[in-house]
C-alpha positions as CSV (number, residue, x, y, z in Angstrom):
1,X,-3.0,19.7,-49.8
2,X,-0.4,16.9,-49.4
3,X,1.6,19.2,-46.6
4,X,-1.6,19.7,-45.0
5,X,-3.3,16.2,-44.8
6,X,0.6,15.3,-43.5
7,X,0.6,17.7,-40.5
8,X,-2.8,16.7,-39.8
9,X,-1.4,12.9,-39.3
10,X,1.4,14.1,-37.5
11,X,-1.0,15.9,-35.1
12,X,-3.4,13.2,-34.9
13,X,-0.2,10.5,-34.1
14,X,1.3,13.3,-31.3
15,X,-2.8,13.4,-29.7
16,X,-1.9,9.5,-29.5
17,X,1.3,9.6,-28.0
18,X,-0.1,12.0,-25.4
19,X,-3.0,9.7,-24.3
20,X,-1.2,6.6,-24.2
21,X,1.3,8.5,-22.0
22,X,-1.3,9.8,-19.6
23,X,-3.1,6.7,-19.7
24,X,-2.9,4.0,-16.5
25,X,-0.3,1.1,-17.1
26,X,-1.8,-1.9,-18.6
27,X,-1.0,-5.1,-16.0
28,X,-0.5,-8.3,-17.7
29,X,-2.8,-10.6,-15.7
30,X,-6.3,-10.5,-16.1
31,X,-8.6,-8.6,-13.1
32,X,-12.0,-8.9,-12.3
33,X,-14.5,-6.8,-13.4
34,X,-14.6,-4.2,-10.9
35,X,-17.7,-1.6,-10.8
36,X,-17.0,2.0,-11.9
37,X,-15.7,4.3,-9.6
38,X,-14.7,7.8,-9.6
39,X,-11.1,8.2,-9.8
40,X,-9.3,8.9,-6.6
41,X,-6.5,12.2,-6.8
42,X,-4.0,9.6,-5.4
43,X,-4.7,6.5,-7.2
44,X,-1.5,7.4,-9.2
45,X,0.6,7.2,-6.2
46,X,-0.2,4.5,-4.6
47,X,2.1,2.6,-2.7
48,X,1.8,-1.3,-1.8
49,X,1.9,-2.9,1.6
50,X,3.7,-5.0,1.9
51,X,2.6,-7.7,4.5
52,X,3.8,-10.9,5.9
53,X,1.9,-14.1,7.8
54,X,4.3,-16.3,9.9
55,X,2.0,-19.2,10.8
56,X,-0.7,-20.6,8.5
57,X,-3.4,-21.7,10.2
58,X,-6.8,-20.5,10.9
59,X,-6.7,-17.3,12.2
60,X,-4.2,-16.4,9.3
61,X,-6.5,-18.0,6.5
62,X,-9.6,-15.5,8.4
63,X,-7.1,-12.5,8.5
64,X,-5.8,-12.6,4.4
65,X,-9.2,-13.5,3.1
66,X,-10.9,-10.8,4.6
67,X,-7.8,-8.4,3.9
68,X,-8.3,-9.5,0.3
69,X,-11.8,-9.6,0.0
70,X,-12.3,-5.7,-1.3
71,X,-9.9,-2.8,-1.6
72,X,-7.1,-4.8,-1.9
73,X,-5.2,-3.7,-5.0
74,X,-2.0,-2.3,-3.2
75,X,-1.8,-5.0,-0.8
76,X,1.4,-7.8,-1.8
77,X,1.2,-10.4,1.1
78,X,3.6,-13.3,1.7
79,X,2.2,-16.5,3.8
80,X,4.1,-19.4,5.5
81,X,4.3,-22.0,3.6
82,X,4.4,-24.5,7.2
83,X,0.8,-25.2,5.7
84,X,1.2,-26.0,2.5
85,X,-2.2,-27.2,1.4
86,X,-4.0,-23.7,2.9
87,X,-1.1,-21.5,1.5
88,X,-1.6,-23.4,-1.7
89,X,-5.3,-22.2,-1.3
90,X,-5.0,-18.7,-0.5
91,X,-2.2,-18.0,-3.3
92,X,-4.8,-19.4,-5.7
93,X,-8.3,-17.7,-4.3
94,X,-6.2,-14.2,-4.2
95,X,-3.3,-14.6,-7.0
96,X,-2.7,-11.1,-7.3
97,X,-2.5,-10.2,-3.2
98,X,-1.2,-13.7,-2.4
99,X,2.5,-15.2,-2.6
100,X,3.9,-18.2,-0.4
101,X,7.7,-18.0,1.2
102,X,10.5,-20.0,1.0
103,X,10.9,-20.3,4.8
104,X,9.7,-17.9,8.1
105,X,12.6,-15.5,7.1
106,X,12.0,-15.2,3.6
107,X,8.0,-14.1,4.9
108,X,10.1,-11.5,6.8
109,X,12.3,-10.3,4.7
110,X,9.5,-9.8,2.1
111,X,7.4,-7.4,4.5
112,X,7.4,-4.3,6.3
113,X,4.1,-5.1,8.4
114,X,4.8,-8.9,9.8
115,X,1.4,-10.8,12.0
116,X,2.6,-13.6,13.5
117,X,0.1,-16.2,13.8
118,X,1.7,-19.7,15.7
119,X,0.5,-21.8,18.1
120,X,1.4,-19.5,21.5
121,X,3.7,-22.6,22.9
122,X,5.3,-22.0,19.6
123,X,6.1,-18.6,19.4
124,X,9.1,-17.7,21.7
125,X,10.9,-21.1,19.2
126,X,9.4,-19.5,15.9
127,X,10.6,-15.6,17.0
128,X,13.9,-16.7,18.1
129,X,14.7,-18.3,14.4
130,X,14.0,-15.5,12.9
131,X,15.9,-12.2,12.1
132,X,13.9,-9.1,12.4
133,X,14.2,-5.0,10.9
134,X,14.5,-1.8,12.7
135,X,11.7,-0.6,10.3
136,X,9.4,-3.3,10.8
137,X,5.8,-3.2,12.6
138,X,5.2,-6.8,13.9
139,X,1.7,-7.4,15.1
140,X,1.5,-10.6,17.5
141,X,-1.4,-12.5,17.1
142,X,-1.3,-15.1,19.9
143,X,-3.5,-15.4,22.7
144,X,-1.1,-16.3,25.4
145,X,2.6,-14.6,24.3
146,X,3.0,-11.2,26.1
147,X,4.1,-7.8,24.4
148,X,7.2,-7.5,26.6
149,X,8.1,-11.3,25.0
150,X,7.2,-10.5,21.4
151,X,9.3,-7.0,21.8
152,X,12.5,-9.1,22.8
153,X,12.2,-11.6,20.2
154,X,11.4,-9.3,17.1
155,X,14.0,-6.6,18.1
156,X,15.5,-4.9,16.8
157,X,12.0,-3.9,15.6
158,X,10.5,-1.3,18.0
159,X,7.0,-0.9,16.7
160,X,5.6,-4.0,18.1
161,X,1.6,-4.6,19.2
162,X,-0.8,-7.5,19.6
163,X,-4.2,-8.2,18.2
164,X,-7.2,-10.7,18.6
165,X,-8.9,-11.3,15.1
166,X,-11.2,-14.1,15.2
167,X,-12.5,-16.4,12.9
168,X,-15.7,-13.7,11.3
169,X,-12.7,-11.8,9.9
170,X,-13.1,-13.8,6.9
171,X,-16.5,-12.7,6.5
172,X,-15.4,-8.7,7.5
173,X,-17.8,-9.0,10.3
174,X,-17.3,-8.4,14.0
175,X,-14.1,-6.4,15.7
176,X,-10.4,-7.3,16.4
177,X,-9.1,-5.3,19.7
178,X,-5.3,-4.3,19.2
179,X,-2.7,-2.7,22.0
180,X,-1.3,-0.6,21.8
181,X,-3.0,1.8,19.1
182,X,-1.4,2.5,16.3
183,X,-2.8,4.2,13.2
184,X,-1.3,2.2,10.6
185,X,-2.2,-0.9,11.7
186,X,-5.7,0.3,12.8
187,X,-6.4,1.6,8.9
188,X,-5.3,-1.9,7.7
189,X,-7.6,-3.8,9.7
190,X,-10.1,-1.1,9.5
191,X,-10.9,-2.1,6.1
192,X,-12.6,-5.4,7.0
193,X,-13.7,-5.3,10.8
194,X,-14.4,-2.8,13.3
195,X,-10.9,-1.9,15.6
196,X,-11.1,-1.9,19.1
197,X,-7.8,0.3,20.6
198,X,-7.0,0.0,24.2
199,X,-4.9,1.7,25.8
200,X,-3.5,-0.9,28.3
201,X,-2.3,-4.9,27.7
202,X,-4.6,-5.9,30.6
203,X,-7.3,-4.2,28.3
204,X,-6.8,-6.2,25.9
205,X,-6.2,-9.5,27.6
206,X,-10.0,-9.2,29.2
207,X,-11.4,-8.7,25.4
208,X,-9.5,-11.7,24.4
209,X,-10.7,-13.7,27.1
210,X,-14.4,-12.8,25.5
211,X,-13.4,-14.9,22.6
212,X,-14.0,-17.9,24.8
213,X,-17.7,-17.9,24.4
214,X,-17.8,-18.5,20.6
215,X,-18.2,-21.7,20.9
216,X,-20.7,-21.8,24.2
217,X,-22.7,-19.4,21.8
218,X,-22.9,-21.9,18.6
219,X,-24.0,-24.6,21.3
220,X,-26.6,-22.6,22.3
221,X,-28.0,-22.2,19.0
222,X,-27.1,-26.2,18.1
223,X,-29.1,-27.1,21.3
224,X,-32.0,-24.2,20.3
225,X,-32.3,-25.9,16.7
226,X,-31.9,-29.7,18.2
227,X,-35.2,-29.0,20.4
228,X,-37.1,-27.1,17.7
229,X,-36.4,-30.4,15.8
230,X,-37.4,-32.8,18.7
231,X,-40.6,-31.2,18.4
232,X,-41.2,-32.2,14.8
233,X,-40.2,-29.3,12.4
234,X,-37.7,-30.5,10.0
235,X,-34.4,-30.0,9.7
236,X,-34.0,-27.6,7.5
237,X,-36.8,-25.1,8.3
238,X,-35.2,-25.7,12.2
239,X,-32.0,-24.5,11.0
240,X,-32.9,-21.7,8.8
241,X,-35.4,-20.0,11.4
242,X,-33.3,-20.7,14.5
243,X,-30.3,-19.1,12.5
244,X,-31.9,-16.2,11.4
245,X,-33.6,-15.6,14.4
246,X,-30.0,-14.9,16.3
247,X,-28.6,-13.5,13.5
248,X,-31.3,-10.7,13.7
249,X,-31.5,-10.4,17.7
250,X,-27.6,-9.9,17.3
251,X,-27.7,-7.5,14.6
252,X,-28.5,-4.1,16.1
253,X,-25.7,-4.9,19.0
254,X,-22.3,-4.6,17.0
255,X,-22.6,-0.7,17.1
256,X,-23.5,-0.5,20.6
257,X,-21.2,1.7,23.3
258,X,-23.5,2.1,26.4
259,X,-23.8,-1.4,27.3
260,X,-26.9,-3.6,26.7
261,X,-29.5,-3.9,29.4
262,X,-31.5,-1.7,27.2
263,X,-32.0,-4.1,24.6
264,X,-32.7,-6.8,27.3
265,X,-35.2,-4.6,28.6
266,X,-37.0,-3.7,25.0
267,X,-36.9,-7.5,24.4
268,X,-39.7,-8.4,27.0
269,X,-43.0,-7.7,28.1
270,X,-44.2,-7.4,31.9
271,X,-45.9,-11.3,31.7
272,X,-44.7,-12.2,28.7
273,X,-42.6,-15.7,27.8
274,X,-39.2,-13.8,27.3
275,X,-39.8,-12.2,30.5
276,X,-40.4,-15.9,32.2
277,X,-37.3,-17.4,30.2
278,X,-34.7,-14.3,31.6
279,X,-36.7,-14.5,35.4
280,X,-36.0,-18.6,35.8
281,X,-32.9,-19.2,33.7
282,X,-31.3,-16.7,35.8
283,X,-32.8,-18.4,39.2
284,X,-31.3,-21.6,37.8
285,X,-27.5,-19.8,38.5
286,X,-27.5,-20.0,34.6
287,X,-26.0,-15.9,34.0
288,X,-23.7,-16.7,36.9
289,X,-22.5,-19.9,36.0
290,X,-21.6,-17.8,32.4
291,X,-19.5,-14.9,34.7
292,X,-17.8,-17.7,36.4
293,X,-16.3,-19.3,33.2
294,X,-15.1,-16.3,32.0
295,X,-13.1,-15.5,35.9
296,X,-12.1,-19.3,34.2
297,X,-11.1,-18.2,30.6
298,X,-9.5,-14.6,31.8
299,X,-7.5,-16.7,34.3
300,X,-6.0,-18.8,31.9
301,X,-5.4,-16.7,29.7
302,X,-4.0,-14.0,32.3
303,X,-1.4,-17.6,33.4
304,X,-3.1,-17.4,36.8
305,X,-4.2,-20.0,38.7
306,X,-8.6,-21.0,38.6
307,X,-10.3,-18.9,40.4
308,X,-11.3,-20.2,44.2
309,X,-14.9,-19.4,43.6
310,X,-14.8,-21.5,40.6
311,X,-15.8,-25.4,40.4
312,X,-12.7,-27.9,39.5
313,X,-11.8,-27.9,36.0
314,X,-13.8,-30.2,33.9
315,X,-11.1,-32.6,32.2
316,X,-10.7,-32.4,28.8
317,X,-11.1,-34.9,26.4
């Protein structure tokens, strides 16, 4: 009986030993509850990316946060520390994704997929400090540095592309256009935003330029909200209805790839007070003074001069 109940422990201690060994590596910080999922055949091999940010500012914060936000387990990326308060944040928000560098070179040397994020007046001074890989991908996110000037600077890296995220990356909502395509870069970005490949740099500087009417957009709905309150609704009830009402007439466009003028059409009736507000703002010049500014916006951002059918500049403030 005593042999017995003894090969039975031993049995029951090698069953252990066998479990524990098959069983997933227990990591020594402490994860979020994550819903239940069914396994993936190569969540045992999985590799990390490892990613680095030269430049901390807002585009970067937008880019890592959204990165982070979901499905970001195998993802290790290193931020600037030039801005040491929002690296700060970001290293705390997303301690397991998040780590800040010494310098711009220790960013690089810590990644095989580099963005670089500086102000574009910046960027030939940043590149030129710092010493790049052969095996690198480096992904320029500035809206005025050309590919041909990011490819000498980051050599001897020879995978080199540019990119547009905007701000709604934080929120994985909206698209980044990237040139030229690559597949890697494309599944990264992929998991928060809709990509955009073009095939062409010219391509992509147009789409850029598009970025320009984020903020003549948010006016619109400021001076939409503004009026609604002139006439007496409160603030708040103003604000919530005159958001939600663009958020919803924007909605069903982000999937669009035949152009628009069919929505414009569905959106008024023969008569009705859409169909006035289209008919006179665009008698007032008001579409073509829009399709001016951006001749404007993809000038500058081309490095040509304004347009000649333009007005003179506005000055800034």
């Amino acid at each position: 009986i005593r042999i017995g109940i003894e090969c039975m422990n031993r049995g029951v201690l090698l069953l252990a030993v066998c479990l524990l060994a098959s069983a997933p590596t227990v990591r020594s910080f402490a994860a979020p509850i994550q819903p239940l999922r069914a396994p993936s055949l190569t969540s045992c091999a999985m590799s990390t990316i490892r990613i680095g940010i030269v430049g901390t500012g807002t585009i970067s914060e937008a880019v890592v946060t959204g990165l982070c936000l979901d499905n970001a387990a195998d993802l290790a990326i290193t931020v600037s520390p030039r801005n040491a308060e929002r690296a700060a944040a970001l290293a705390a928000k997303f301690p397991h994704q998040v780590t800040i560098g010494k310098d711009n070179q220790d960013v690089v040397d810590c990644s095989e997929i580099v963005c670089i994020a500086v102000v574009p007046k910046l960027a030939e001074e940043v590149l030129a400090s710092i010493t790049f890989r052969a095996d690198q991908t480096v992904v320029g996110f500035m809206s005025t540095t050309k590919l041909e000037v990011i490819k000498k600077l980051a050599a001897p890296a020879t995978k080199v592309l540019r990119a547009v995220p905007m701000p709604p990356f934080a929120r994985r909502c909206g698209a980044i256009p990237m040139h030229p395509p690559d597949a890697t870069i494309a599944a990264l970005f992929g998991r928060a935003v809709a990509v955009v490949e073009v095939a062409t740099e010219d391509e992509l500087i147009t789409l850029m330029s598009v970025s320009g009417m984020m903020a003549p957009f948010y006016a619109q709905i400021a001076a939409t909200q503004k009026w609604v309150a002139k006439q007496g609704v409160e603030e708040t009830a103003s604000s919530r209805f005159v958001g939600a009402l663009f958020h919803s007439l924007t909605d069903n466009c982000k999937a669009e790839d035949k152009g628009f003028d069919h929505i414009v059409a569905d959106s008024q009736t023969p008569g009705g007070i859409n169909e006035q507000a289209l008919r006179e703002l665009t008698a007032n010049g008001f579409y073509t003074t829009l399709e001016t500014e951006m001749d404007v916006i993809l000038a500058r951002v081309q490095g040509k001069p304004r347009p000649e059918h333009a007005p003179p500049a506005t000055p800034a403030p």
